[in-house]
PLY file of the C-alpha trace (Angstrom):
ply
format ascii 1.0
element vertex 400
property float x
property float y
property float z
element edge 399
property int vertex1
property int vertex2
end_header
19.72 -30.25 -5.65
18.69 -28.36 -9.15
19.47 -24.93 -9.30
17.65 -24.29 -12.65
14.43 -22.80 -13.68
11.35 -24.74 -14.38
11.08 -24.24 -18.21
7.87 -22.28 -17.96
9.86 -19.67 -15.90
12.63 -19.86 -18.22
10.71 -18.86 -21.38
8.89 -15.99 -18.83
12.04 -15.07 -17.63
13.49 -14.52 -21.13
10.20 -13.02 -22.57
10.26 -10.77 -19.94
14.08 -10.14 -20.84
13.26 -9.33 -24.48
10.22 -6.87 -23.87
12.60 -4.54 -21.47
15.36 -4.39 -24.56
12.79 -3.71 -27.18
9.99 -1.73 -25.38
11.55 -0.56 -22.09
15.46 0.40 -22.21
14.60 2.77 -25.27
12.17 4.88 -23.51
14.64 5.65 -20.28
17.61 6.23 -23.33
15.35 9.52 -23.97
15.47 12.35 -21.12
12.12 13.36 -22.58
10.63 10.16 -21.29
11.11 11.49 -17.54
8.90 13.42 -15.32
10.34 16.09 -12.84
10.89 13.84 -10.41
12.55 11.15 -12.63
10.64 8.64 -12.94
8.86 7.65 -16.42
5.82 10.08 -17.35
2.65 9.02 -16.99
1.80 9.64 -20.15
4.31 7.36 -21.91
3.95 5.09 -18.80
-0.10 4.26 -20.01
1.16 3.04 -23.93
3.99 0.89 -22.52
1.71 -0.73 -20.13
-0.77 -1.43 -22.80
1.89 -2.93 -24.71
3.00 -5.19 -21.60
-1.10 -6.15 -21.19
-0.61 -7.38 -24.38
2.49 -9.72 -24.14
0.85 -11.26 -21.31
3.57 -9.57 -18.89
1.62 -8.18 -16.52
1.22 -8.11 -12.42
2.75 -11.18 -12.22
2.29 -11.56 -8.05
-1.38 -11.59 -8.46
-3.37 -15.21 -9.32
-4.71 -15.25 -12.62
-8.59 -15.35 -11.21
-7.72 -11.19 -10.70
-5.81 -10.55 -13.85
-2.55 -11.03 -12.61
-0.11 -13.71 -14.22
-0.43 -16.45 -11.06
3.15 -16.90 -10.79
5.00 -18.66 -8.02
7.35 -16.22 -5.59
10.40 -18.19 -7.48
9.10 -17.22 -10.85
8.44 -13.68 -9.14
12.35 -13.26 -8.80
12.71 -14.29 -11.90
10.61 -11.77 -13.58
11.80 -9.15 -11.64
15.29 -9.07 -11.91
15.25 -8.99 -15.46
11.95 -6.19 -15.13
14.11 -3.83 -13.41
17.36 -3.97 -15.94
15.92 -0.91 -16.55
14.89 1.81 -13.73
11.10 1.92 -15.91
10.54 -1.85 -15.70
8.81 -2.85 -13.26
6.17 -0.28 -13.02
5.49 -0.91 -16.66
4.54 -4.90 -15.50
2.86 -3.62 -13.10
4.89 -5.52 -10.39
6.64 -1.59 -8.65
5.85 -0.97 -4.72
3.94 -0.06 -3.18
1.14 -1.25 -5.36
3.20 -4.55 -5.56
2.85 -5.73 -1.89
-0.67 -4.27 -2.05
-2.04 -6.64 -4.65
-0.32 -9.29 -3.12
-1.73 -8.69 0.56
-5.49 -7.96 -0.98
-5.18 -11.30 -3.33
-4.84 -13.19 0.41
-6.81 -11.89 2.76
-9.09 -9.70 1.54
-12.52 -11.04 1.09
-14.28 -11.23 -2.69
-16.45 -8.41 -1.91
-13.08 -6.19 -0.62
-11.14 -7.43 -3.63
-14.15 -6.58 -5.77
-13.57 -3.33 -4.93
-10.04 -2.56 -3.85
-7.94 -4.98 -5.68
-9.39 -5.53 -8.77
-8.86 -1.56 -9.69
-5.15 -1.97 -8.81
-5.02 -5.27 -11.02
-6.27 -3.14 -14.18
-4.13 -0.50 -13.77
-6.91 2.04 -13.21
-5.41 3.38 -10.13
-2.49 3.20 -7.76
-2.80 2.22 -4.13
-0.49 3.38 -0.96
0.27 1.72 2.41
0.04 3.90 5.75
2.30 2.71 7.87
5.16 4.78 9.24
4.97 7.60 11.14
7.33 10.46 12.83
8.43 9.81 16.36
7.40 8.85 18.70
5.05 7.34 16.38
5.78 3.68 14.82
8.22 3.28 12.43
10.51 -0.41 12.03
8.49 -1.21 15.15
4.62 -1.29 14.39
4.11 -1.83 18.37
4.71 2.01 18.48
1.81 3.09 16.02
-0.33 5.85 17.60
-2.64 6.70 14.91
-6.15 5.98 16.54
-9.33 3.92 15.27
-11.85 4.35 17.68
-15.87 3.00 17.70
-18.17 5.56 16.14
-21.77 3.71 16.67
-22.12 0.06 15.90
-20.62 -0.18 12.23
-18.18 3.12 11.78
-15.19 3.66 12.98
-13.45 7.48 13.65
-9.49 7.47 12.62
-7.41 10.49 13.92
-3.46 10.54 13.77
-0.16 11.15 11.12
1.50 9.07 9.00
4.24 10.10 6.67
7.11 8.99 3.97
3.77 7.24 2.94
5.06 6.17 -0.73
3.15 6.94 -3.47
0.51 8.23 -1.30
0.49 11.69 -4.12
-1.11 9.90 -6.60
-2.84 7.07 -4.52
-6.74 6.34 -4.63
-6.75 3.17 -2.69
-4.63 3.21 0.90
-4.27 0.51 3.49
-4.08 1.77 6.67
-2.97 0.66 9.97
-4.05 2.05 12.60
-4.44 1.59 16.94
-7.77 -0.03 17.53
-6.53 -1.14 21.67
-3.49 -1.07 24.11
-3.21 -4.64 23.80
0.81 -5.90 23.01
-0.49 -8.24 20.28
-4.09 -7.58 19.13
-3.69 -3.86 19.27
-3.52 -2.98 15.61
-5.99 -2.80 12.87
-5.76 -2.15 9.01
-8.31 -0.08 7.34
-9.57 0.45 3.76
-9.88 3.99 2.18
-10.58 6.08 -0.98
-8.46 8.97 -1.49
-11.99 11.25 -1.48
-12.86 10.29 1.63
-13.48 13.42 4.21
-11.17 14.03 7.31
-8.32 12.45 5.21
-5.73 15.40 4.05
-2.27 14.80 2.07
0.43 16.58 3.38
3.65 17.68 2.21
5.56 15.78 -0.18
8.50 14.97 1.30
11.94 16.11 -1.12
14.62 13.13 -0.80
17.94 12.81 -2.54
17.32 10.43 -4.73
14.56 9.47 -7.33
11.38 9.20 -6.42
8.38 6.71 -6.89
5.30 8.20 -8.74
3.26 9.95 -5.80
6.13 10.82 -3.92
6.85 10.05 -0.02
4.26 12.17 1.63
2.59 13.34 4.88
-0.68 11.89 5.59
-3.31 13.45 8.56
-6.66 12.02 10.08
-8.37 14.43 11.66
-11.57 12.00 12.27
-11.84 10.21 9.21
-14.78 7.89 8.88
-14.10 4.13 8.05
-17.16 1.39 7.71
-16.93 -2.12 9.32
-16.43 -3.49 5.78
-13.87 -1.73 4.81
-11.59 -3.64 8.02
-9.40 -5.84 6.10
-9.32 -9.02 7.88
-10.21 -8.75 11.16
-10.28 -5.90 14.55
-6.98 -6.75 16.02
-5.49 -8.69 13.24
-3.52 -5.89 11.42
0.06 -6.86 13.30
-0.49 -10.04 11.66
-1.51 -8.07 8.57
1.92 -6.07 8.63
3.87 -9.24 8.97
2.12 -11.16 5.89
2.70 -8.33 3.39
5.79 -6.96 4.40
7.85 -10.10 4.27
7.37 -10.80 0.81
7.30 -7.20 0.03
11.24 -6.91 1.60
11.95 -9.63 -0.72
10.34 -8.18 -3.67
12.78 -5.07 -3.24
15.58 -7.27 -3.33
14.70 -8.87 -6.66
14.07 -5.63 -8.39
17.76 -4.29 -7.12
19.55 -7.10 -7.99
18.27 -6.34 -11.97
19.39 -3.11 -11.47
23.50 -4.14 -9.46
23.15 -5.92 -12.69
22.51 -3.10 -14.80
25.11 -1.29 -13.06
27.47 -3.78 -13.84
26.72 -4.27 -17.80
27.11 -0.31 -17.92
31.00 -0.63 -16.10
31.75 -3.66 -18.15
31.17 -1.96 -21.61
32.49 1.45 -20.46
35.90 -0.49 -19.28
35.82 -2.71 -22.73
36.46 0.27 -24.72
37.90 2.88 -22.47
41.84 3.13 -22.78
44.33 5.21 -20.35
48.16 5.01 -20.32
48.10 2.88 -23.46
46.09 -0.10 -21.81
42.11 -0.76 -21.99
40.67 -0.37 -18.63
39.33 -3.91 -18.60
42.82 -5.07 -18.75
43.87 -3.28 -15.70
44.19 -6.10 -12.55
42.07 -3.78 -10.08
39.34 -3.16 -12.48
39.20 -6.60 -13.13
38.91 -6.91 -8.88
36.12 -4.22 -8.72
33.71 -5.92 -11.34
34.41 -9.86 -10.12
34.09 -8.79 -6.63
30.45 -7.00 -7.47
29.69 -10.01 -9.67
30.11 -12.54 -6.76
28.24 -10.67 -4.83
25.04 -10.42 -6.79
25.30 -14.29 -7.46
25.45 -14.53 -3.59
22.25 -12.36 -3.55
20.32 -14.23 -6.27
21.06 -17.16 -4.47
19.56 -15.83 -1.20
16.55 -14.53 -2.34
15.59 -17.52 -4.04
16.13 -19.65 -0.83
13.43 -17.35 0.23
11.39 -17.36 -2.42
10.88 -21.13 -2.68
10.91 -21.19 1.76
7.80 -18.95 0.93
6.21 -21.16 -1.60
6.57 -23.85 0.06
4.46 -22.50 2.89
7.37 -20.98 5.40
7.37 -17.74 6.99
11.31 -17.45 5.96
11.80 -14.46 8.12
15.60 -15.22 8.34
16.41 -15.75 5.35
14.52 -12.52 4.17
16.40 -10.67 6.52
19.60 -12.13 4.88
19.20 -11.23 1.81
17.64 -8.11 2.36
21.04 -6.92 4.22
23.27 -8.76 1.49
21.25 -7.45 -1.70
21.08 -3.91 -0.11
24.65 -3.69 0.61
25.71 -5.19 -2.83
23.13 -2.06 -5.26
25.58 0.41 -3.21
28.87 -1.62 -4.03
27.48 -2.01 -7.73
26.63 1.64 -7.85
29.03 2.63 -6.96
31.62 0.85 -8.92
29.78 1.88 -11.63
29.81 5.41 -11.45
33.75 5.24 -10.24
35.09 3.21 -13.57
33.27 5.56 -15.51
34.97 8.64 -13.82
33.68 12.00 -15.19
30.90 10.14 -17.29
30.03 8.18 -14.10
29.19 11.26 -12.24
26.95 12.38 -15.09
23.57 11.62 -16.53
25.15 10.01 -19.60
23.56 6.68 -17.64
22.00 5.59 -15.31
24.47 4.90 -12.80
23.96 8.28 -11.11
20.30 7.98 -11.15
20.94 4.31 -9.26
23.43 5.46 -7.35
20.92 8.18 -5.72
18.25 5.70 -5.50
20.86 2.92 -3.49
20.71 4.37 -0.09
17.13 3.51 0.60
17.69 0.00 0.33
19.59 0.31 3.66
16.20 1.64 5.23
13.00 0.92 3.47
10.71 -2.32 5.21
13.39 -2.49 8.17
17.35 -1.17 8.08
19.68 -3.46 8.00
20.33 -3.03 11.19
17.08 -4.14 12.25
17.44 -7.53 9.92
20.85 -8.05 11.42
18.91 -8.00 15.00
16.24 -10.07 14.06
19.09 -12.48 12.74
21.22 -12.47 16.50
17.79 -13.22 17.79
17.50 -16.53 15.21
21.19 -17.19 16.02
20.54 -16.63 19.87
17.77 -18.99 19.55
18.87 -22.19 17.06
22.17 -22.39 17.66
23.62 -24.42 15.53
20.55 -25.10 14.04
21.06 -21.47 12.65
23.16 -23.36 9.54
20.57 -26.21 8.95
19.66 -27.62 5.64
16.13 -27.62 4.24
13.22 -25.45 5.74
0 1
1 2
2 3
3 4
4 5
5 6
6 7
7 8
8 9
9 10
10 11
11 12
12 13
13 14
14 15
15 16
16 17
17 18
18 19
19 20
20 21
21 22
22 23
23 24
24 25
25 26
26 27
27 28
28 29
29 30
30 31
31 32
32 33
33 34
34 35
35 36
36 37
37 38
38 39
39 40
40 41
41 42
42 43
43 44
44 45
45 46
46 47
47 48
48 49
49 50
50 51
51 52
52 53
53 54
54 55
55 56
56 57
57 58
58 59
59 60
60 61
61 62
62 63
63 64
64 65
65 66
66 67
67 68
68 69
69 70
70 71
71 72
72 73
73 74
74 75
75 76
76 77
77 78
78 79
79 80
80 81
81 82
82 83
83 84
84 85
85 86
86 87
87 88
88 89
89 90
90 91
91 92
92 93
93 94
94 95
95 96
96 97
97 98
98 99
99 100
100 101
101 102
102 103
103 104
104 105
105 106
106 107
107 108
108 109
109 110
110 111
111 112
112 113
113 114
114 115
115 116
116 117
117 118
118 119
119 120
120 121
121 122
122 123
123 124
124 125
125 126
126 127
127 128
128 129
129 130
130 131
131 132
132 133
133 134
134 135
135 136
136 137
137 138
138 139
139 140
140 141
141 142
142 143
143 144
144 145
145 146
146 147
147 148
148 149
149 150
150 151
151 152
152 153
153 154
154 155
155 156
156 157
157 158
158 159
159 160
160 161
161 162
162 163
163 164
164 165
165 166
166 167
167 168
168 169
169 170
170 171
171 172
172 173
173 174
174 175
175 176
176 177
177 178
178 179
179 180
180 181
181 182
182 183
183 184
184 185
185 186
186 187
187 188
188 189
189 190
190 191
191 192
192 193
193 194
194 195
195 196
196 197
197 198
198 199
199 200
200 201
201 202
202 203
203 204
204 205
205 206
206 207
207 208
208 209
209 210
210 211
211 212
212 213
213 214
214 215
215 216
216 217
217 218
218 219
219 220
220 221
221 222
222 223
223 224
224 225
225 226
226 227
227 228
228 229
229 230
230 231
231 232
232 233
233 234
234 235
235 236
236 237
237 238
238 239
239 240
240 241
241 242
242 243
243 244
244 245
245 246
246 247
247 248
248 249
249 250
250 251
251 252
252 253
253 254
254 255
255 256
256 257
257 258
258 259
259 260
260 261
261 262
262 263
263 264
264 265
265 266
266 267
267 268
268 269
269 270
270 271
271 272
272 273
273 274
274 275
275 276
276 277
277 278
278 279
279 280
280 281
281 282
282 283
283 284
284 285
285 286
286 287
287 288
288 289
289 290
290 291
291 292
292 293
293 294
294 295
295 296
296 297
297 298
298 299
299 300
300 301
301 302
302 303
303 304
304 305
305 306
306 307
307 308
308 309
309 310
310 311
311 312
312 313
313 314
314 315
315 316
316 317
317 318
318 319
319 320
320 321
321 322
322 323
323 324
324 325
325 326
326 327
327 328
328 329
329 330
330 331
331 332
332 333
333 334
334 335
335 336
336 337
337 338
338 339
339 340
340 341
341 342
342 343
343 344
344 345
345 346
346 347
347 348
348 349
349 350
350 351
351 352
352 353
353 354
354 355
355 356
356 357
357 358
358 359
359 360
360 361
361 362
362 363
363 364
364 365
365 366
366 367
367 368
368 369
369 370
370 371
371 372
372 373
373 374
374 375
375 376
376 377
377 378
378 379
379 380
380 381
381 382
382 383
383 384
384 385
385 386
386 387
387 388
388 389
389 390
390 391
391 392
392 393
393 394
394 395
395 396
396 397
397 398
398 399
């Protein structure tokens, strides 16, 4: 059993590692850097991406015969922990959602004339894509069998889309969506995804939607079809296929999520460990203090735990397995552990914790979605009672 990198990961992994100290971490040390909703400004976004391009760090889901970097899902969670050490990493590798689980969902199914396109825009950098899923109630949400936004035949080659979607991420500043919409009543086949330009008429953006924490470039927004127009080419795979769709992106998308925020528990944790280092109360550095010592090794475990979860995963999904389990397990475990971190970051610190001094606050904000984005925990912790319900003991097996 070898629990080490393949060396051509390894020298990724540390390239990657190097490019986010000396390109990355000193543009989020600068408030200037930041738009109004705090993330990195476009502007500044464009020259660090161009730098990226250039190191050969870039979109590193995607096979190299579309631009991308062609790596394995293991060498993904690689990358991507050490991308998101800082909060502007991984959109500047072009490996952020939603754009992420696009590229990866277009790269497999779509065919060359679709990818042509609709992926090969996304690849470049040119623009930014959404995914238009979720909707309010009694619409779908963590259940996709619930989906009432309606695809119905217009003629022989059209189809006519009318219906709401919202918390549609980074639908603001979107040109290419994906789409799923209700194409029949039937339990399995009743779903079909769609593909869309932003310009295209009876398609109008909503509000965007004000959260408490950071937000993604483009927002979380409301999306309404009020008889939008969609050609037979533009169905990505096939009528009736997009449940199947939904399933083959968002798995690896949950898992993606869970690579990114164990970089940044990390981050959290380098930003406790030096504050405690030099900190001193009551004549004794903090770092010497027993329960200090508790918070951080307790946090550390966990992240280990974590890494060690989603790279189960990760190779489960290379080597050709749905791993919906073990997705589900770390996606609970790594979403629980980016609170913890947080917030043992922001409580060492005291006074400078609750400030924008760091980061910490800004991840600490950001934390609670991980509980609720792709499926809430509590959905994962159903799917894995159904697994246990099912195996049995086989639940605990070794291997795939």
């Amino acid at each position: 059993m070898d629990f080490s990198l393949p060396s051509e990961i390894e020298t990724i992994r540390r390239k990657t590692r190097e490019f986010i100290a000396g390109e990355v971490l000193p543009l989020e040390a600068d408030r200037k850097n930041f738009d109004e909703h705090e993330n990195i400004r476009l502007d500044v976004l464009e020259k660090v991406r161009a730098k990226a391009k250039k190191e050969g760090l870039w979109a590193p889901q995607t096979p190299k015969q579309h631009g991308g970097m062609g790596l394995p899902i293991v060498g993904w969670a690689a990358l991507y922990e050490e991308a998101n050490r800082s909060i502007f990493g991984p959109v500047s590798l072009n490996c952020a959602a939603p754009d992420d689980g696009n590229m990866n969902l277009l790269s497999k199914v779509a065919t060359a004339e679709q990818q042509k396109k609709w992926l090969h825009p996304i690849v470049e950098g040119k623009v930014r894509s959404s995914f238009a899923m979720t909707e309010p109630a009694p619409g779908g949400g963590s259940d996709p069998s619930m989906i009432r936004t309606r695809a119905e035949r217009k003629g022989n080659r059209k189809w006519s889309i009318t219906g709401h979607k919202w918390f549609i991420t980074g639908a603001g500043v979107a040109e290419h969506f994906i789409l799923i919409a209700r194409t029949s009543d039937n339990a399995r086949r009743g779903l079909t995804a769609f593909l869309f330009h932003k310009d295209q008429p009876g398609f109008k953006l909503g509000r965007r939607i004000a959260i408490m924490g950071p937000e993604e470039h483009g927002g979380h927004c409301e999306i309404h079809f009020e008889g939008m127009e969609v050609d037979d080419e533009n169905v990505l795979m096939g009528e009736g296929d997009g449940l199947k769709l939904c399933q083959i992106r968002l798995g690896p998308a949950r898992l993606t999520h869970c690579m990114r925020w164990l970089g940044l528990s990390k981050r959290c944790l380098e930003i406790a460990q030096t504050y405690v280092n030099e900190r001193e109360g009551f004549g004794v550095r903090l770092a010497d203090i027993e329960s200090v010592q508790m918070m951080l090794g307790e946090v550390a475990a966990r992240i280990d735990t974590g890494r060690l979860l989603v790279m189960r995963a990760a190779w489960l999904l290379d080597n050709g397995q749905r791993a919906r389990k073990e997705i589900s397990m770390a996606k609970i475990h790594v979403a629980e552990t980016l609170h913890q971190a947080a917030a043992t970051a922001v409580q060492l610190q005291g006074a400078r914790g609750y400030s924008k001094d760091t980061v910490a606050e800004w991840i600490y904000r950001y934390a609670p979605q991980a509980r609720l984005v792709d499926g809430a925990s509590e959905v994962h912790k159903m799917v894995l009672a159904s697994h246990l319900r099912e195996e049995g003991q086989d639940f605990w097996r070794w291997g795939s």
